[in-house]
C-alpha positions in Angstrom: 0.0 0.0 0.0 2.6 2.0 0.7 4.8 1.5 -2.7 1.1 1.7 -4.6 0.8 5.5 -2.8 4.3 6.4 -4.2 3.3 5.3 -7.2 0.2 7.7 -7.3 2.0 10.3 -5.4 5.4 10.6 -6.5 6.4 12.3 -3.6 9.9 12.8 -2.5 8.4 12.5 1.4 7.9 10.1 3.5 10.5 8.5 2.7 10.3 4.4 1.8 12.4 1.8 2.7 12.4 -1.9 1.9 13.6 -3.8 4.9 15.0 -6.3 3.1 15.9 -10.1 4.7 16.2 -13.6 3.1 12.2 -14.0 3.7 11.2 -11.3 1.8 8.2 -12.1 -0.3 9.3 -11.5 -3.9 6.6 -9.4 -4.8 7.9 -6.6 -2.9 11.1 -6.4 -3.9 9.6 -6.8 -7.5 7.2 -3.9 -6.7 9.6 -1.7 -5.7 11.9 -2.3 -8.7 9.1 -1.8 -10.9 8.6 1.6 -9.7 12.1 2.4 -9.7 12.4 1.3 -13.3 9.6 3.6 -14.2 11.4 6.9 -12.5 10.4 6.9 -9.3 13.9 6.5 -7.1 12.5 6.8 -4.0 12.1 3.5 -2.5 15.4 2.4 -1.4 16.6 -1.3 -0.3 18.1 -1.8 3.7 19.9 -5.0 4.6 18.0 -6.3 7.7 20.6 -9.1 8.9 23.4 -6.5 8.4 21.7 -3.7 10.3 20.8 -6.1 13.0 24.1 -7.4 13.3 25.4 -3.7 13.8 22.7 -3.0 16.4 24.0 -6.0 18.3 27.5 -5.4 17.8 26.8 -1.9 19.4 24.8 -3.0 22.5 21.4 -3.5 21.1 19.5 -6.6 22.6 18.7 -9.4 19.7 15.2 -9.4 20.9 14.9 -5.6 19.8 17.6 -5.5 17.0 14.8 -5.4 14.3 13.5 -2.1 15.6 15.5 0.5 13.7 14.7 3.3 11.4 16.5 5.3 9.0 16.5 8.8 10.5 15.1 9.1 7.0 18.6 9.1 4.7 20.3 5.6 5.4 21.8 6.3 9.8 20.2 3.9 11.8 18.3 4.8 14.7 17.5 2.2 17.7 13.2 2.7 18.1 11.8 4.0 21.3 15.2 4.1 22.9 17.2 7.4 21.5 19.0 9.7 22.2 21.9 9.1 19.4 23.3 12.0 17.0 23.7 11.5 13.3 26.3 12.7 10.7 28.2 14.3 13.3 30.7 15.2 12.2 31.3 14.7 8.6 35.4 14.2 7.8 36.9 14.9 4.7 39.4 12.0 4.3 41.0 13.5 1.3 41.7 17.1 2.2 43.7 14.8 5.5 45.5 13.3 2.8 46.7 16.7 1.4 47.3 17.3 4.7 50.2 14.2 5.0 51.3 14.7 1.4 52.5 17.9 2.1 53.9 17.4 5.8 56.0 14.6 3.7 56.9 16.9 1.3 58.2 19.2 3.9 60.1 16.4 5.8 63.3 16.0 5.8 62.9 12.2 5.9 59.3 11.7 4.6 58.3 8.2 4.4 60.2 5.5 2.1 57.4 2.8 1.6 54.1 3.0 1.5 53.2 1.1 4.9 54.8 4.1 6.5 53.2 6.3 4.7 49.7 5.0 5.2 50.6 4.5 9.0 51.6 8.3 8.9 48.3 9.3 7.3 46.2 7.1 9.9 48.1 8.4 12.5 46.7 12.0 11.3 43.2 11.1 11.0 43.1 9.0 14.4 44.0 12.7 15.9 41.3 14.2 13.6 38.9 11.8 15.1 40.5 12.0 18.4 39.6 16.3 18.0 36.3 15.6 17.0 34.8 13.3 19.6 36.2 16.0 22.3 34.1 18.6 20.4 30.8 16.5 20.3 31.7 16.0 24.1 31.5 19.7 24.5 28.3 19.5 22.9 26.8 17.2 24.6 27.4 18.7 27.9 25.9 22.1 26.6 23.3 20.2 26.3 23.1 18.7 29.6 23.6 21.9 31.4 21.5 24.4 29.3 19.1 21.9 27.6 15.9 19.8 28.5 13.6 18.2 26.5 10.6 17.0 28.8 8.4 16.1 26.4 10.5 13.9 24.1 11.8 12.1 27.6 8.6 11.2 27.8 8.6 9.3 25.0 11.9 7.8 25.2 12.9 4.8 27.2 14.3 5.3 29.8 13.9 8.8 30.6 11.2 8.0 33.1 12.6 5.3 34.3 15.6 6.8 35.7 13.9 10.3 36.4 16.6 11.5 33.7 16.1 13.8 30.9 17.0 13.0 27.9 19.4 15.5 27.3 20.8 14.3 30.5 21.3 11.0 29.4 18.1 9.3 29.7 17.6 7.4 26.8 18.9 3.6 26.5 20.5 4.9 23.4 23.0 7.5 23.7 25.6 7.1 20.9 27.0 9.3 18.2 27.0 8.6 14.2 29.9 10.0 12.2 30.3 10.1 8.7 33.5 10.2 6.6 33.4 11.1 3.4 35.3 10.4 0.0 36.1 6.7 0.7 36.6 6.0 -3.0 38.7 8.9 -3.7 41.1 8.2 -1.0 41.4 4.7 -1.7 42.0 5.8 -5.2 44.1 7.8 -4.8 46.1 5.8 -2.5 46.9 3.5 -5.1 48.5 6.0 -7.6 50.4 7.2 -4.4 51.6 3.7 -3.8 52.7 2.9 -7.5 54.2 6.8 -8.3 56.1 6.9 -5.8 57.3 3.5 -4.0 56.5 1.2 -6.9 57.5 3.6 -9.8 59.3 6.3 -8.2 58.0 8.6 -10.7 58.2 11.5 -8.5 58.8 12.5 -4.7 56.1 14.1 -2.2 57.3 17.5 -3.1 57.1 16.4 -6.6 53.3 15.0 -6.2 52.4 18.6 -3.9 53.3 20.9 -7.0 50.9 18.7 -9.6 48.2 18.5 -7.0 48.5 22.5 -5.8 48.5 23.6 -9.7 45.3 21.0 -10.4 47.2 19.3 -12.9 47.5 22.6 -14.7 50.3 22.0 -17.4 50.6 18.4 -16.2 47.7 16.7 -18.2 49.6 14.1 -19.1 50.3 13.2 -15.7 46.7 14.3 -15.1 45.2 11.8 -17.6 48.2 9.0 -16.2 46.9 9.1 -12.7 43.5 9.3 -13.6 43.1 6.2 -16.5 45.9 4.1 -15.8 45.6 3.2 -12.3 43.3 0.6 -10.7 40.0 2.4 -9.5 37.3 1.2 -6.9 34.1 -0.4 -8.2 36.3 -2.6 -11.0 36.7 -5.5 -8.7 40.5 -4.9 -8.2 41.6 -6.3 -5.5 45.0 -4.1 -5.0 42.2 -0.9 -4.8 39.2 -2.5 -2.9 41.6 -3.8 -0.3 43.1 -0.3 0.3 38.8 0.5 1.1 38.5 -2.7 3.8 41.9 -1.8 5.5 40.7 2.0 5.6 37.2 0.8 6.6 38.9 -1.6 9.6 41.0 1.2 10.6 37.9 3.6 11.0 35.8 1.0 12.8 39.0 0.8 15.2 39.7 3.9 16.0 36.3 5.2 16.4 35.4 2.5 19.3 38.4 3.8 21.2 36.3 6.6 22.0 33.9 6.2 24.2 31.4 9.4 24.4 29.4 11.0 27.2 27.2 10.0 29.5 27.1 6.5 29.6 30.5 5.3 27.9 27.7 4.9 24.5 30.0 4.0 21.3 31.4 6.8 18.6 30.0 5.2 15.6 31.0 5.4 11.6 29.7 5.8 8.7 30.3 6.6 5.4 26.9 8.4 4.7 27.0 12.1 2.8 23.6 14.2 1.9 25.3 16.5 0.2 28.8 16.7 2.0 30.4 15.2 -0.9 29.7 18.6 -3.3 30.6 20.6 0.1 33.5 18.8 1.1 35.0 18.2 -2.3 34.5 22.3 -3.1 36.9 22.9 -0.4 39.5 20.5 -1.5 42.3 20.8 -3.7 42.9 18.0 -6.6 43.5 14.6 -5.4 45.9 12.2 -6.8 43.3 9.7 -7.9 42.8 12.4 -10.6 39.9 14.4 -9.3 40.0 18.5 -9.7 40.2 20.6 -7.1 36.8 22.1 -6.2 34.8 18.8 -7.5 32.6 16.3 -5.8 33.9 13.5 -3.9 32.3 9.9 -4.1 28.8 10.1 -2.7 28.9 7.1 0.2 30.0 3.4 -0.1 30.2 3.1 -3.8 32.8 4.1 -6.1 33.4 7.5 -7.4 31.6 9.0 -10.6 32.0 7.6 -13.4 34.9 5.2 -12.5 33.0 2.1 -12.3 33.6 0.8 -16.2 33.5 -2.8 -16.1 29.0 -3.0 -15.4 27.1 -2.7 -11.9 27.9 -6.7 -11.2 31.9 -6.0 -11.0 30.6 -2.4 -8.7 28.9 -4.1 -6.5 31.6 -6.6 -5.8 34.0 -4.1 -5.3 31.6 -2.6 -2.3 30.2 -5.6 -1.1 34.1 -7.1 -0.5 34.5 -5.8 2.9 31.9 -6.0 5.7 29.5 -3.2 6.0 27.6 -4.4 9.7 30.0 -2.0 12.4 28.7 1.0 10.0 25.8 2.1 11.6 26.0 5.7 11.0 25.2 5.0 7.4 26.3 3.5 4.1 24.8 4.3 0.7 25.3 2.8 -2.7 24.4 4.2 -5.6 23.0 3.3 -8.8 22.4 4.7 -12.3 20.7 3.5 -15.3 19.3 5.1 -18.2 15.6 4.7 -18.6 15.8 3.3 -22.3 17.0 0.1 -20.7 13.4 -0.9 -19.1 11.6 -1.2 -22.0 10.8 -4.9 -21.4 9.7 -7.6 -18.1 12.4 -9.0 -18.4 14.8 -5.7 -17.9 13.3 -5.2 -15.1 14.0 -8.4 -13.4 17.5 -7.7 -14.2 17.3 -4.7 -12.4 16.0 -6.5 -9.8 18.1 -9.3 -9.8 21.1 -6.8 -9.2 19.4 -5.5 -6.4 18.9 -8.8 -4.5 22.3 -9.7 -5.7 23.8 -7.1 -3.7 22.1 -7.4 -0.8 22.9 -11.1 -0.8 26.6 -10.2 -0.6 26.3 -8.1 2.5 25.4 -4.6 1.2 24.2 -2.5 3.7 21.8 0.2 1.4 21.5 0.5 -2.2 19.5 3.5 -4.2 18.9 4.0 -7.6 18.3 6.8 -10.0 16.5 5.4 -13.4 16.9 8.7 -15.6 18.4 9.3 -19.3 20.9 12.0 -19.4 18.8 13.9 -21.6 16.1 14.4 -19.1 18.0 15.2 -16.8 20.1 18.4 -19.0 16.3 19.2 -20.1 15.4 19.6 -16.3 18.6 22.1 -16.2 17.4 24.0 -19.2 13.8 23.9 -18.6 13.3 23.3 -14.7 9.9 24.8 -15.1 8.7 21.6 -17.3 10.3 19.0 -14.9 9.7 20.1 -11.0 8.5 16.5 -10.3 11.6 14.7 -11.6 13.0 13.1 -8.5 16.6 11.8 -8.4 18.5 10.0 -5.2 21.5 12.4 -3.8 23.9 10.8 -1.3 21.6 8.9 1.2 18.3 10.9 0.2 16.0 12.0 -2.3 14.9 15.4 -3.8 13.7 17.2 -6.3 16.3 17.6 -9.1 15.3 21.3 -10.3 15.5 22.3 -6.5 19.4 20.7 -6.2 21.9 23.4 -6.3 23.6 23.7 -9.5 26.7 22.3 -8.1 24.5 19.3 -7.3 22.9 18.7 -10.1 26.0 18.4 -12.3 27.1 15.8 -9.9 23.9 13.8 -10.3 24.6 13.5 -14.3 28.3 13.4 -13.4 27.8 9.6 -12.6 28.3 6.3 -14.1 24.8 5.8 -16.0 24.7 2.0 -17.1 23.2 1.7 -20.8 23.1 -1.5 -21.5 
C-alpha cells in the first residue's frame, strides 16, 4: 500500500524503505523495482541481517535488533530508545590526505614505503577523530547543562525510568554517528600514491604537492596517467578495494576507542554524505586519484563517478568485498541507469536481480536513480517543465530542479549504465 501510494503520489516524502531479509516475499522487492524502473527513485533497499548485526555489535539486545529506522537518509536509529546524533561530524578524508602529502613533502625524511606512509596518514586522521569526539563531548554537555527536553523524555525509554532527561542521558541509546566522506577517492588515490612513488618512483612528495597545488595545470599528461591508468574502486580490483577494507577496519577501530558521554555509548562510523560530498569536495584541492580541485567526492560506499567501467555486477563486488555491519551511522550505494534500458519484463528483473544480488553479498543500502541524461540536461534547461523529476543524492531523495547547481551536475556526473 505504501509502494502503490508512491506510485500515485510521486512524492519525495515520507521517505520508503524496503527492509529487506532472506524472507522477503518477492513481490515486494519486485514492486519496488518496478517503480524504480519507471522513474520513481525513492524507495530504497536496507539489509536487515546486516543492520541487526550492527545493532547488536553496538549493545542493542537481539530481541529488539529489528527495531531500527533510518533517520530518513540511510543512519540507523534504535526505536523508542534514543537519544543518538547522526552525521556528526562529517570528515573529509581526502583534504587529511593533502594534509600528509605535504607534511612529507616538507620532511626532511618523509616516508620510504608505502606502509609508512599510510601509517603516517592514519596516525593524522586517528587525531582528527581524536579532536572531533572532544568537540561532540563539549556539545553534549551544553546540552546537559543548558538543555531539557521534557516532552521527548517522555517518550523515550528510559527517561522515566531513571527520572533522567534526555538531554541528560536518559535514553537507553545514547551514541553518536559519524560520517567520513570520499572513501573512494582516498582509496584511489592511495593507489596512484603507492605505485608513483614506492613502486615507480615517478616523482617525490614534493614532486606530487606541486601537480596537486596547480590542479594538474600543465601536467595533463600526468593528469590523464593518474586518472586512467591506475586501478579504481568499483572494478573489482583487488590491489584498490583492499586499500577500502583496510581503511574501513581502521575507521571501525579507532572510532570504538572513543567512548562518548554520559554512559560510555560507542562513537560510531559511517560513510553516509547528503550533500557533504559537493561541500566537502568544493573545499579540496585535486586529489591524486585524478579528481580536480573544487569537484565532488564519491557520494557514500560506492565508487566515485564515473569510475566504475567494467558493469554494476563487477561495482557491487567491489563494495560488497568488505563487511559493511560496524557502519551504523550510514552506508549508501548508488546506482544509475538510463531509462531506455526498461523497455521490457524482463529488464526489469535484471534490475531487480542486481538488487537482490547485492544485498545477498552483504550490502548494507542501495538507491537508484533510473533517468536518461537527456532528461536530466532538459530539467537544467527547462526546470519549469520537470519540477516532479525526483533523483537520489547521497543517502536521500529530492527534487532535481530544486538541487543546487553544483549538485545537479554531480547527479549527471555519474556512471549511467546503458546497457
Amino acid at each position: 500500500l505504501c509502494l502503490e501510494a508512491l506510485r500515485r503520489t510521486r512524492l519525495v516524502y515520507p521517505t520508503v524503505g524496503i527492509c529487506w531479509h532472506p524472507g522477503t516475499p518477492p513481490d515486494l522487492t519486485r514492486l519496488a523495482t518496478e517503480l524504480i524502473a519507471s522513474g520513481i527513485s525513492t524507495p530504497a533497499f536496507f539489509n536487515d541481517p546486516v543492520i541487526r548485526h550492527g545493532l547488536e555489535h553496538y549493545g542493542i539486545p537481539r530481541d529488539e535488533s529489528w527495531h531500527y529506522i533510518n533517520s530518513t537518509c540511510v543512519e540507523i536509529t534504535p526505536v523508542g530508545r534514543s537519544n543518538v546524533w547522526v552525521a556528526s561530524p562529517y570528515f573529509s578524508l581526502c583534504r587529511h590526505l593533502l594534509d600528509e602529502i605535504d607534511a612529507q613533502a616538507q620532511t626532511a625524511a618523509p616516508a620510504t614505503d608505502f606502509p609508512s606512509f599510510l601509517s603516517a596518514y592514519y596516525a593524522r586522521l586517528a587525531v582528527q577523530i581524536g579532536e572531533a569526539v572532544q568537540e561532540q563531548q563539549r556539545l553534549r554537555e551544553e546540552r546537559r547543562v543548558y538543555g531539557r527536553k521534557p516532552l521527548q523524555s517522555v517518550f523515550t525509554r528510559d527517561c522515566i525510568g531513571q527520572a533522567c532527561d534526555i538531554d541528560d542521558g536518559g535514553a537507553l541509546s545514547n551514541w553518536i554517528e559519524c560520517s567520513f566522506v570520499g572513501l573512494a577517492n582516498l582509496a584511489d588515490s592511495l593507489a596512484v600514491i603507492r605505485t608513483e612513488l614506492f613502486d615507480r618512483r615517478t616523482m617525490d612528495f614534493a614532486g606530487l604537492k606541486d601537480i596537486l597545488d596547480a590542479d594538474f595545470a600543465g601536467r595533463e599528461n600526468i593528469w590523464m596517467r593518474f586518472l586512467n591508468d591506475h586501478p579504481k574502486y568499483g572494478n573489482a580490483e583487488p590491489e584498490v578495494d583492499s586499500l577500502v577494507e583496510e581503511t574501513v577496519q581502521f575507521l571501525i577501530r579507532e572510532c570504538a576507542r572513543h567512548p562518548v558521554a554520559p554512559d560510555q555509548s560507542p562513537f560510531i562510523p559511517g560513510t553516509f554524505c547528503w550533500i557533504m560530498h559537493e561541500r566537502l569536495g568544493s573545499q579540496c584541492g585535486a586529489t591524486p586519484d585524478g579528481r580536480r580541485g573544487g569537484t565532488p567526492f564519491a557520494d557514500g560506499g560506492g565508487p566515485a563517478q564515473g569510475r566504475e567501467q567494467s558493469g554494476p555486477t563487477r561495482s557491487i563486488l567491489s563494495t560488497t568485498g568488505w563487511d559493511h555491519h560496524c557502519l551504523i551511522g550510514g552506508l549508501a550505494y548508488n546506482m544509475k541507469f538510463s531509462s531506455s534500458l526498461f523497455t521490457s519484463p524482463a529488464a526489469v528483473i535484471g534490475l531487480h536481480d542486481l538488487v537482490i544480488t547485492y544485498l545477498s553479498c552483504g550490502g548494507f543500502e542501495t538507491q537508484i536513480n533510473v533517468v536518461s541524461r537527456e532528461r536530466l540536461e532538459e530539467a537544467e534547461k527547462h526546470p519549469e517543465q520537470h519540477r516532479d523529476l525526483v533523483v537520489r543524492i547521497g543517502g536521500y531523495t529530492d527534487y532535481f530542479t530544486r538541487l543546487s547547481p553544483e549538485m545537479r551536475h554531480e547527479i549527471m556526473s555519474r556512471t549511467e549504465y546503458t546497457v
